[in-house]
N, C-alpha and C positions, 0 to 999 in steps of 0.2 A: 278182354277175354271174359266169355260169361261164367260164373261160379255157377254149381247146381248148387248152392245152400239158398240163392238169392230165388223168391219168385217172383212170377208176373204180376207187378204192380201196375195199372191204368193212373197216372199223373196229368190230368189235362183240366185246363177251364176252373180252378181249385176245385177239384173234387178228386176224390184221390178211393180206389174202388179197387175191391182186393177180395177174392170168393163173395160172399155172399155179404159182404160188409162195405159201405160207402162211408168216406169222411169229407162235409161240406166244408172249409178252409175258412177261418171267418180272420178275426184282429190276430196279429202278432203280439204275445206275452210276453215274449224275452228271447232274447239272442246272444249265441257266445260266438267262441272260436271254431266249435266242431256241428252248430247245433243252432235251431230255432225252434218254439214253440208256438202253438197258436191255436184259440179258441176253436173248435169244429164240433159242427151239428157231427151225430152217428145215424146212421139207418142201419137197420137190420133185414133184411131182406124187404128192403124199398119202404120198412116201415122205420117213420125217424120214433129214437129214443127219447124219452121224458127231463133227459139231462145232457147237455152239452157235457164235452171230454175236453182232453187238456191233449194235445199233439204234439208230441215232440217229432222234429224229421232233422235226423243226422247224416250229415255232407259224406263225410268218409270215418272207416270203421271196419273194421276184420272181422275174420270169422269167431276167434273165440270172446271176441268181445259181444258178441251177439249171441253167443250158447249159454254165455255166464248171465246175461239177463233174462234169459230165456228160463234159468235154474231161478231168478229173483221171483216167478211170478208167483212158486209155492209157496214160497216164505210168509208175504203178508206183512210183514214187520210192524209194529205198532206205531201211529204218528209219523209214517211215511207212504210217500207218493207213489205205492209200487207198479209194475206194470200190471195194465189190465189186455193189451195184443202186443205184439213184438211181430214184427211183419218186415223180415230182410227182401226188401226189392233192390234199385235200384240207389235208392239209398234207406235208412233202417229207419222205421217207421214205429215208433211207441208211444200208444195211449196212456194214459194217468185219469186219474178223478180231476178232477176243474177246481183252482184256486183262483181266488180275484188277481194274486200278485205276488212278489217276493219282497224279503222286508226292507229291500233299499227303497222299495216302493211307497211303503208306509208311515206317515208321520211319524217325527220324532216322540212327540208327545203319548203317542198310541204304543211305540213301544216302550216307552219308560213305563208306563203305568203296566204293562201285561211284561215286561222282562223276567219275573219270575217265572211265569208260567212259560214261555217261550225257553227259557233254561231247562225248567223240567220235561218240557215234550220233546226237545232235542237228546237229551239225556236218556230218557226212558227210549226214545229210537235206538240210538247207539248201545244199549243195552240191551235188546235184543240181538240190533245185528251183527255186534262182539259176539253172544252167547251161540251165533249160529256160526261164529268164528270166520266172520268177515269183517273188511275195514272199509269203510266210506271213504276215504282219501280224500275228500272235498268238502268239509263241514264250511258254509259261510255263508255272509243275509243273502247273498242271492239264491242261494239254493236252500232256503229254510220258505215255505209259501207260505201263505196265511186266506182266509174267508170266513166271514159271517155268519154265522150258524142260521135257525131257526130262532133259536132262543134268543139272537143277537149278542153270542158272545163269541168271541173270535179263537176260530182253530188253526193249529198250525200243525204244520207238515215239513219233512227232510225228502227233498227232492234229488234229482239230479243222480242215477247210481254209474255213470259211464265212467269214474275211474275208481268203482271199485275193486277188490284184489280181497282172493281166499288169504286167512289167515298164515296158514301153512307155506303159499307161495310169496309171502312178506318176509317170512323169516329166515326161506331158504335162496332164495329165487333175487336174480340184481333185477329191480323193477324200473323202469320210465314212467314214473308217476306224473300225472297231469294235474298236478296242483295248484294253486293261486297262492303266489310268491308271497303277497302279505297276512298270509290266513296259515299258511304252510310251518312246521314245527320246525326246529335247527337240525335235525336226521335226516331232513327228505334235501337230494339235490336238486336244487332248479336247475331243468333242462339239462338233466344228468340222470346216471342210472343209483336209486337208490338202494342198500341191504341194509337187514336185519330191522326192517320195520314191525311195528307193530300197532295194537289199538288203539297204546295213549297218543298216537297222531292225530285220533278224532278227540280225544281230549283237548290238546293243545287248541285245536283250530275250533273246537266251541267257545274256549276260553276268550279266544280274540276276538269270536265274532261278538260276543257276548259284550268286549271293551271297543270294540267300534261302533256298533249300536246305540249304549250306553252315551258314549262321551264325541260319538260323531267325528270320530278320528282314525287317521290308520297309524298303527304304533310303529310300523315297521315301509319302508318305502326303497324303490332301487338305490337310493345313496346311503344309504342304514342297514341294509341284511344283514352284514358281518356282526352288528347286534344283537341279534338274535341267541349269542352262546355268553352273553351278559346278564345273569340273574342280576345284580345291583343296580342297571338301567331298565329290566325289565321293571322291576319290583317298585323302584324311583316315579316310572311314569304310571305304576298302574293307581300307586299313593297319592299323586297328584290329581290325576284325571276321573279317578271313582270315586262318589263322596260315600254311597250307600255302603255300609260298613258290611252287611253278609253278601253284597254283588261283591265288594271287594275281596273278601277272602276263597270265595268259587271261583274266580277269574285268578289270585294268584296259588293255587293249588293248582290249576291246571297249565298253567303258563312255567311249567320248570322246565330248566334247560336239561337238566336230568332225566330222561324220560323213565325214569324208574320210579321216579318220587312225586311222578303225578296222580292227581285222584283218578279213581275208578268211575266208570259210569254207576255204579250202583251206590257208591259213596256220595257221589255226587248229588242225587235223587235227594237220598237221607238226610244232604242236609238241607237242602231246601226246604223238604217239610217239615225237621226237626232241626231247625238253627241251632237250636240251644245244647246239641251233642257236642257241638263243634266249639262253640262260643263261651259256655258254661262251666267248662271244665278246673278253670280256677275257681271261679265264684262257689263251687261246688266244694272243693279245697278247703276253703274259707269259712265255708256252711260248717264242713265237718269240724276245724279245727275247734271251732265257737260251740258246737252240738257237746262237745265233747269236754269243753270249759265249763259248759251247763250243767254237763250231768255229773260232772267234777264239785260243781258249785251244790248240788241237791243235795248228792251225799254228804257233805261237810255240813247243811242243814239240814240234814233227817240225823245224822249221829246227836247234833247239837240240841234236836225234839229230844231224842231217846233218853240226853242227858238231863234235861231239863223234867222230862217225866217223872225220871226217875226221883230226881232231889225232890218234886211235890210229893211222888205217891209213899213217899219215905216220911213225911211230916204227920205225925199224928194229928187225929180228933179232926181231920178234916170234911168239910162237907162234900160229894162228890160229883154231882152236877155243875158247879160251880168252878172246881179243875176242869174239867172236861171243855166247858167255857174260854178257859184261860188258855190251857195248854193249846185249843184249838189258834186265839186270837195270835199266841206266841206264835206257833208254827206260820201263820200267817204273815205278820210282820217278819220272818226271819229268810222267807221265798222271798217276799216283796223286796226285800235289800239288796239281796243276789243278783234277781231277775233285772234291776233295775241298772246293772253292770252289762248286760249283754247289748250288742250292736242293737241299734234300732231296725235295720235293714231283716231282721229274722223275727219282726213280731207277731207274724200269726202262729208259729213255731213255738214262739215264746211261751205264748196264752194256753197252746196245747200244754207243753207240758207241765205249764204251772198245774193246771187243773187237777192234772192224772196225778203231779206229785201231791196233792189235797187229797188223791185216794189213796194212794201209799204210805200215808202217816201209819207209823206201828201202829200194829193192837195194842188196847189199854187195858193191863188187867186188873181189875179192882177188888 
C-alpha cells in the first residue's frame, strides 16, 4: 500500500535521484540490522558538490520515526553527525557529512592515545542532546565516527539517531528501544518494552563504550547479562581491566547500576578537563589541615618574637641597631625550626608564607 508521506524516489544503476538532487552510490561504510551506509558523490542540479556525503539508506522504518529525524535537522547538535536530507521514498534515505569510519575501525593504538578527547566529544554531544531533552538510546564505537582534519588531527562524531526517543516519551511512554545488548544500561529490556527511562542511559553506554575501547573487551556478553545489576562485578572488572587512573574513575561513575547516581554529562566534561576536582579532594583536605598547623605554628612564633622584643627593648643602655640585627636573626631561626616541621609535599606554600611571615614581624618601638 503506498503511504503519501513517502515520495518518488528514482533507485537504479546506484544512482539514487530525488527533485533536483542525485546521489552517485560509491563503497559501503557500515551495515547494521535496519541500515547501510555508503560513500556517495551529491549533485545539485547536475552540478556534483565539492565534498562527498555519507548515505545512510534504511530497509524498513515508520512514519514517526521519520518526522522525529526530520525535527533532528534544526537542532545541529555539537560533535554530531546530524541530518543534512531525510528523503522518505521507498525506503528512508539520510545524508550526513562524510567520516573515514567508526572507531571499531580504528586502531587500538590511535584510540588510546586520543580516548580523552573521544570521551569529551561524546560527552559534550550528549550534553546538548540531554539539554534539547532527548536521549540517543545507542551510544557505542560503532556509532561514535571519526576523520582527519586539515590540521591532521582527528575528529569525531556520535552518529546513528534512529533509536532516538523525546525525553518526555521515555519517562511516560513503555518504549521498544533498539539497543546493543552489550552497550545497553540494566533499565533498558532486551527485546522487550522498556519505562521510566531516562538520559543517564547515554551515560551508561559512554561508559562502556569508553571500557571496550580502552581494554579491547566486551564486559558484558549473552551468558553474563543478569550481571549487569552487580556493582561489585561491575567495579571488580573495571579495576582490573583499566590501568589509567582518571579513564577509571569516568567509566565507574558512569557504569552504576543505580541510574540515579550516575555522572551527568556536564559533570563528566569538568572532569576531563579539570581531573583534579574529582581526584584532589583529599589531598586538598590534607593541604588545609597542614595550612592550618602552619599558621598555628607562626603564631606561637610571632608571640615568641614579641616576647623576646620585649625582654631586649626592657635592658638598658643598649645600642639599637644592633637589636634590631639580633631580634631580626632570632625571628629568623625561630620560622626556620617551625617551617622545617611541615610536609615536604607543600614547599612552594611553605616559602610563601615564610616570606610574608618576615613581613609581619611586629613593629619595633624604640
Amino acid at each position: 500500500m503506498q503511504n503519501d508521506w513517502k515520495v518518488q524516489v528514482s533507485h537504479e544503476d546506484g544512482i539514487i535521484k530525488y527533485q533536483n538532487i542525485e546521489y552517485c552510490i560509491g563503497q559501503i561504510l557500515g551495515s547494521g540490522a535496519s541500515a547501510k551506509v555508503y560513500r556517495a558523490e551529491k549533485f545539485i542540479n547536475k552540478i556534483k558538490q565539492n565534498e562527498d556525503v555519507a548515505l545512510r539508506i534504511q530497509n524498513r522504518y515508520f512514519k514517526p520515526n521519520y518526522e522525529l529525524l526530520n525535527q533532528l535537522k534544526n537542532f545541529r547538535w555539537k560533535n554530531t553527525t546530524y541530518p543534512i536530507e531525510n528523503i522518505a521514498g521507498g525506503f528512508l534515505y539520510t545524508e550526513y557529512e562524510l567520516f573515514e569510519g567508526n572507531l571499531s575501525q580504528l586502531e587500538t593504538e590511535k584510540i588510546k592515545n586520543n580516548i580523552f578527547e573521544i570521551a569529551k566529544t561524546i560527552a559534550e554531544a550528549l550534553f546538548e542532546i540531554h539539554n534539547s531533552k532527548f536521549i540517543h538510546f545507542d551510544v557505542k564505537p560503532d556509532n561514535i565516527v571519526y576523520k582527519i582534519d586539515q590540521e591532521q588531527k582527528f575528529k569525531f562524531a556520535l552518529c546513528d539517531f534512529s533509536s532516538i526517543q523525546p525525553l518526555d516519551n521515555a519517562l511516560t511512554q513503555e518504549l521498544f528501544i533498539e539497543a546493543t545488548p552489550q552497550f545497553a544500561p540494566p533499565e533498558i529490556e532486551i527485546q522487550g518494552y522498556s519505562i521510566n527511562t531516562d538520559q543517564s542511559c547515554d551515560i551508561w553506554s559512554l561508559g562502556m563504550s569508553l571500557y571496550n575501547l580502552y581494554s579491547e573487551k566486551f564486559m558484558f556478553t549473552q551468558d553474563n547479562l543478569d550481571k549487569k545489576k552487580d556493582q561489585d562485578f561491575i567495579d571488580s572488572i573495571v579495576d582490573r581491566d583499566i590501568q589509567d587512573q582518571k579513564l577509571k574513575s569516568l567509566i565507574k561513575q558512569s557504569l552504576k547500576v543505580q541510574k540515579d547516581e550516575r555522572i551527568n554529562a556536564k559533570d563528566f566534561i569538568d572532569q576531563i578537563k579539570n581531573p583534579q576536582n574529582e581526584r584532589d579532594q583529599p589531598i586538598q583536605k590534607q593541604s588545609s589541615q597542614k595550612s592550618a598547623q602552619f599558621s598555628q605554628s607562626l603564631v606561637q612564633s610571632t608571640k615568641a618574637i614579641e616576647f623576646k622584643k620585649q625582654e631586649i627593648v626592657n635592658q638598658q643602655n643598649l645600642i639599637k641597631i644592633p637589636i634590631l640585627q639580633s631580634l631580626i636573626e632570632e625571628a629568623q631561626k625561630i620560622i626556620q625550626n617551625n617551617s622545617n616541621k611541615i610536609d615536604n609535599n607543600n614547599t612552594i606554600t611553605q616559602k610563601r608564607q615564610k616570606q610574608s611571615c618576615l613581613l609581619d614581624i611586629p613593629n619595633i618601638i624604640f
